[in-house]
Structure formats: C-alpha cells, structure tokens
N, C-alpha and C positions, 0 to 999 in steps of 0.2 A: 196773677191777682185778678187779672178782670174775668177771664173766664173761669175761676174762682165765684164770682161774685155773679156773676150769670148766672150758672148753677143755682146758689140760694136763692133768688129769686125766682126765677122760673120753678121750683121746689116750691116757696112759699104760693105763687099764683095756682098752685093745683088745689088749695083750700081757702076756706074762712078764716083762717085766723085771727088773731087778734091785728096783726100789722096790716093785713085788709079790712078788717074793717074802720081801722084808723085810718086810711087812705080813701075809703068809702065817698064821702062828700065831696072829695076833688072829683073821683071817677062821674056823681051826678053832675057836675059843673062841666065836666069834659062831655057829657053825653047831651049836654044843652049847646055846647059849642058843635058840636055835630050837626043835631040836627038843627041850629040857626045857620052853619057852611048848607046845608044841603040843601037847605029854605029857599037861600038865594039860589042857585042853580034851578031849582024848581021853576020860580019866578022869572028866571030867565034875566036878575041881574047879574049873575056871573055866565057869559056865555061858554056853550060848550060848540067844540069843531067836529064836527061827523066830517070821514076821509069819504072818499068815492067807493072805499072798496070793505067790506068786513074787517072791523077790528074786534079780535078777541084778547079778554083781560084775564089773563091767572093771577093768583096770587091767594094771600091769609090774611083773617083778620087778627090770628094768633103771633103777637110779638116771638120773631125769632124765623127759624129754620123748619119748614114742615115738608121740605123732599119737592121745592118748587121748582129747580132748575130740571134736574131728571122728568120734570112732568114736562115742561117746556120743551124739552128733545124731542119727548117722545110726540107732541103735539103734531110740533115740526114734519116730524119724519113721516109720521101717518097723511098729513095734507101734502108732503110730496110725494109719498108711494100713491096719493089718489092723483097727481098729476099737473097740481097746485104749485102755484110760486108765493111761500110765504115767505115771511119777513119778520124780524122781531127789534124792537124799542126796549129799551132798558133804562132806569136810572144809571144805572154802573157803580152800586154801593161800592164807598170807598175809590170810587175813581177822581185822581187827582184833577181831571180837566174839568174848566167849566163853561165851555163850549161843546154845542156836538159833532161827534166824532163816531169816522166809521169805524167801522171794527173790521179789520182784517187777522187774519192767523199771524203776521209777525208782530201786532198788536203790541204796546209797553200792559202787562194786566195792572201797572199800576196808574196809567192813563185814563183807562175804558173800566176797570174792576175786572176782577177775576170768573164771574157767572157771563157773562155777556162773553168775553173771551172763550169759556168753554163751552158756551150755546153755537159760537163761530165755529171752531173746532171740530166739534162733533159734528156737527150738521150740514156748513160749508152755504148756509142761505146767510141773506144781507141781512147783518145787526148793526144799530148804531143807538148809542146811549148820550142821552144830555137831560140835564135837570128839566127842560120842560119839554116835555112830549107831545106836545103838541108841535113844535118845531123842528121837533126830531121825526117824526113822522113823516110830517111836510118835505122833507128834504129827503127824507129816503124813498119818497115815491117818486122826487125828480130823480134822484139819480139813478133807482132801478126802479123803471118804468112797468116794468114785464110781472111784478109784488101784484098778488092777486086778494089778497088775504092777510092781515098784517096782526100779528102778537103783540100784545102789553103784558111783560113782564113785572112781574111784581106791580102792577099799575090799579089797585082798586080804588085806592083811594085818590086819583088822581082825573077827577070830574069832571076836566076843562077838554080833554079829549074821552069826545063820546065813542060808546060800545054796543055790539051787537049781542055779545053773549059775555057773559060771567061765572067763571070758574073758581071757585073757593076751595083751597086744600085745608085739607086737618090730616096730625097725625094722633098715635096714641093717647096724648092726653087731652084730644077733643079738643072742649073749648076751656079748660082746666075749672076754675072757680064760676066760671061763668059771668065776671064780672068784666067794665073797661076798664083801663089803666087809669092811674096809679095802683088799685084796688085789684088788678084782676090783668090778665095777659089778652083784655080783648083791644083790638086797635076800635072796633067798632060793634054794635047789636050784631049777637050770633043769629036774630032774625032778620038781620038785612036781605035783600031781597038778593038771588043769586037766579043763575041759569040750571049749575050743577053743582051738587057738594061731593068732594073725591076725600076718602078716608085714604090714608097712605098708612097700613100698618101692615105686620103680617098675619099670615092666614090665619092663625090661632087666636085672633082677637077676635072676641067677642064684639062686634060694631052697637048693640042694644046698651052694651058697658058702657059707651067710650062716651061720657059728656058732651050732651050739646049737638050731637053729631044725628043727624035725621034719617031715616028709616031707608029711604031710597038714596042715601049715598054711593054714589060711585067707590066701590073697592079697586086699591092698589099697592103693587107690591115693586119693593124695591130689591132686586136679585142680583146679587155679586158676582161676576164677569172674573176670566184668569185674569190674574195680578199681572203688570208688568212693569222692567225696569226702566226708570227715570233714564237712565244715564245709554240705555241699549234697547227702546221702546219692541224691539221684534224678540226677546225675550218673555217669555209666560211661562208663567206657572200657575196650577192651581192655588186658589188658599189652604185647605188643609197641607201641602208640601210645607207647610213651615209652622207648621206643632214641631213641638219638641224643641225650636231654636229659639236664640233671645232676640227676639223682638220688640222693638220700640212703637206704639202705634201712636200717632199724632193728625187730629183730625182739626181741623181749623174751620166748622159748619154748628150751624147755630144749635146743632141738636146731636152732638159726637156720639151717645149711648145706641144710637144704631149702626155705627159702625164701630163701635165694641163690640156687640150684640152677635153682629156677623162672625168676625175674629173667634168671638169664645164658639159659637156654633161651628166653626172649623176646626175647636180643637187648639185654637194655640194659646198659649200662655205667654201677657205681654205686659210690659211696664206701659202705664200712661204717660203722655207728655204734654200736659193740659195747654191748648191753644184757644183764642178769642177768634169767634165767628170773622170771617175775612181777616186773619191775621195776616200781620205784616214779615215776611220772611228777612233773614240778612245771613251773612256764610256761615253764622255762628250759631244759627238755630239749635241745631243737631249733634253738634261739637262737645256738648258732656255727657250726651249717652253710649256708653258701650255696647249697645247692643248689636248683634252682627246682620241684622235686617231693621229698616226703620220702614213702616207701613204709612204710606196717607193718598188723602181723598185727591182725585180727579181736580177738583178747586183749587186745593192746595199745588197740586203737579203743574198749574199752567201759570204759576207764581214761581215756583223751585225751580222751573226749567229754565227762565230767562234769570237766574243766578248762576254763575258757572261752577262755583264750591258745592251748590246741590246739584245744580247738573250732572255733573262729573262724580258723584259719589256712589258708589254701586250699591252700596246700601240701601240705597230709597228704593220703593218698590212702591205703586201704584194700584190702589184700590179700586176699577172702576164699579158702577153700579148700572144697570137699568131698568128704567118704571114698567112694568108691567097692569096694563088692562085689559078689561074686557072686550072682545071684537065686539061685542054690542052695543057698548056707549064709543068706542070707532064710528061703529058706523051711522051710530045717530048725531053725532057731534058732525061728522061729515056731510049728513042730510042737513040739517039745521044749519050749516055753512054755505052749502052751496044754495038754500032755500034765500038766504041773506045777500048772498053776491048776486042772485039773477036779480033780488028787488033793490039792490044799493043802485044811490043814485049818491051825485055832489051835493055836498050843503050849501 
C-alpha cells in the first residue's frame, strides 16, 4: 500500500494539477520557512562547523530516490584511485539507533540503514551515520585520523555542518512540476545555489527535455553489473540468461522503474513485487511468489543477507549497478578537491 501510494504521488508531482495547485500555498509558506532557516545561518545565529579537512555533500533536492548511493561509490572510489583517504557520514535512513555508530561490514543494516551499510561494503573506507552530523563527523575524524576528504551523504539540507562543494543529483524527471512540497517534489528552490548538477538518466534522454535540469549538467549512467546469488555470492550470471524464466523482480529504492527498465532491456518477463523505499524485510517476504528466480537491488541484498530464510534461498539473485561518469568531471572534481584540502584550515 505505501509504495502504492508513492507511486501516485510522485506521478502527480510531475504536473500542475489540480491537487498541486491546492497544495500550492502551503508550498509558499514552506518556501518562507526556508529561506527564514537559511537567514539565520547567513546571520550566523545558527552556527555552522567547518572540519579541517574537505567536506563534500551529495545529495537531491528531489523527494525520493535519484541513484544517490551509486553516485557515492563511485565518488569514493575515484578519490581513492587518486590516493585519497575518504570517508562518508550518513543519516542511516531508517536506521533504528539514535546515537552514532560506526559502520563496519558485519553491521545490524537495521542499526546503521541499509545505504551506509552498502556504501561500507562496496568501498571498505570509514562510514559512520547519526542524526547529527556534525558529531558524526567529529568523531570519525578522532577515530580515523588518516580521513583526508570526508562525504555528506544525502546531507544538503543539513547547514550546521559546513561544505566545500555541492553535488545535486537529478534523474529523468528533473525537477518534475517544479514546485516545493506539498505542491511539488522539490525539498528546496531548483535555483539553489550548487557546485554541480549530475543528471542520472540514460543516454537516450534528451537532458534539454528533462525539467529544471541546467545546460551544463554532469551526465550519468547507471550500468547493470552480472547478477549474483544471495545465497552463493561467486555465482554470476548475466541478466539476459534469465529471459524466458519466471522471475519475481522486487526493488525496495525510491525510484524501482529503473530497475524495471533494466530487466525489460534484458529481455525478461517478470511479475512485480511492489516494495517501499528502504523496506523492511522479514522470512516471509518472498513466500507467495512462485517464481523460480526472484531479482533485487544491492540495498535490498545487504538487508536479505542478515535474514537466514533469504539468505539461504537460491532463488534470490542480486541486481548490482554502477554510476558511470565522465573522466572529465573526475578530474575536475579532483582538482577542486585537492585546490580545497591544500587551503582547508580548522574552524
């Protein structure tokens, strides 16, 4: 039912209609609370922490899922192939603690959240997640001292710790109506001020189409990786090897029609299994479908795994993905980082 109801919404945010613009007046009253939060920070009554070292913030101002964790890897991975010790901070959406906590690989995902978990995973640098980030930060630079460079995950709106650079993702539906919430899918003005806009769609979009979305956008693509099993991880297969079979696909990420998308572009023919953005797994998830492969996301794998009825079920098969960019916004993002770290000083 709720990712039912996602769905129309996020549908209705791509237009005017009539229920946006009935929602229209709360979105100006939200856009006054904005900019009076921002006022102060301005003013320097709410202060903000600058760390000693670069902190960069990704994230959307698009409510929901825009391919922000795959952009985070792949951040990662480029500032260690230059030589870098980064590090990333996380809220830990839907993580049960509410202190901070480090994230290690044998991690509870329903502790720390499932994105932070598989930011761990993939990457193997220091992540630690707690509701204020600024204390989360603080504490992961005591205890890995060697953090040259440190990530805010999903962290824009999150003012009290200051930033070096600003990464905004969008995917195909832009910035949909172009309004803010209630009214519209924007968390905040699509003209706030950023370092970089990265479009996340595939190559056949037209970027001049896609709302909202500015001329010089960083293009990016998200490329599906062999599949492998939950239950026997040194098992792959391609995705098209499983056209023709019944397969279940079940994606629990805020935006599932791209990894539909995927699937139909391989050729298979698969029942849905509608899941809510970070949903909550149990041994019974999977337990009415007969299908003799069940498909899902990387997110969802690092949830099933510490279940032993999904673990253990050969069925599951794993979806990975990864962001592809340009080596040219690599390597300017890398100049512009290292330009920040020779001049970063403490607050």
């Amino acid at each position: 039912m709720r990712a039912w109801l996602e769905k129309q919404v996020m549908a209705a945010w791509q237009q005017r209609g009539w229920l946006a613009y009935l929602c229209w007046p709360l979105a100006q009253l939200f856009r006054v609370l904005i900019q009076f939060r921002m006022g102060l920070f301005v003013m320097g009554y709410k202060p903000q922490t600058r760390l000693a070292i670069p902190v960069i913030v990704v994230g959307n101002i698009f409510v929901g899922g825009t391919g922000k964790t795959p952009l985070v890897i792949w951040l990662v991975q480029q500032l260690q192939a230059a030589g870098l010790h980064p590090a990333v901070v996380s809220r830990g959406y839907g993580a049960a603690a509410q202190q901070v906590l480090v994230v290690d690989e044998q991690a509870q995902a329903a502790q720390v959240g499932d994105e932070p978990l598989l930011i761990r995973q993939r990457c193997g640098c220091p992540v630690m997640v707690g509701r204020d980030r600024v204390a989360a930060a603080q504490l992961l630079l005591l205890t890995y001292p060697e953090v040259d460079v440190l990530i805010s995950d999903d962290g824009l709106q999150h003012y009290y710790l200051a930033r070096d650079l600003e990464i905004v993702l969008f995917d195909q539906r832009g910035a949909g109506n172009g309004w803010l919430m209630p009214a519209g899918p924007l968390r905040e003005p699509v003209s706030r001020r950023r370092d970089f806009t990265v479009l996340n769609a595939a190559a056949d979009v037209d970027s001049t189409e896609v709302p909202g979305i500015p001329a010089d956008a960083v293009r990016m693509q998200l490329v599906t990786q062999q599949a492998w099993q939950l239950s026997a991880p040194q098992q792959r297969r391609v995705l098209s090897s499983f056209a023709g079979q019944r397969v279940c696909a079940a994606a629990g990420i805020g935006h599932p029609e791209r990894f539909y998308q995927a699937l139909t572009a391989a050729g298979c023919e698969f029942e849905r299994l509608p899941l809510a953005d970070h949903q909550v797994f149990d041994p019974f998830t999977f337990s009415q479908t007969q299908a003799d492969y069940i498909l899902i996301t990387e997110k969802d794998a690092v949830k099933c795994s510490q279940i032993p009825a999904l673990q253990n079920d050969t069925r599951i098969w794993v979806l990975p993905v990864e962001a592809q960019l340009s080596a040219g916004f690599a390597a300017d993002l890398l100049s512009m980082i290292l330009e920040k770290k020779r001049g970063s000083s403490p607050a």
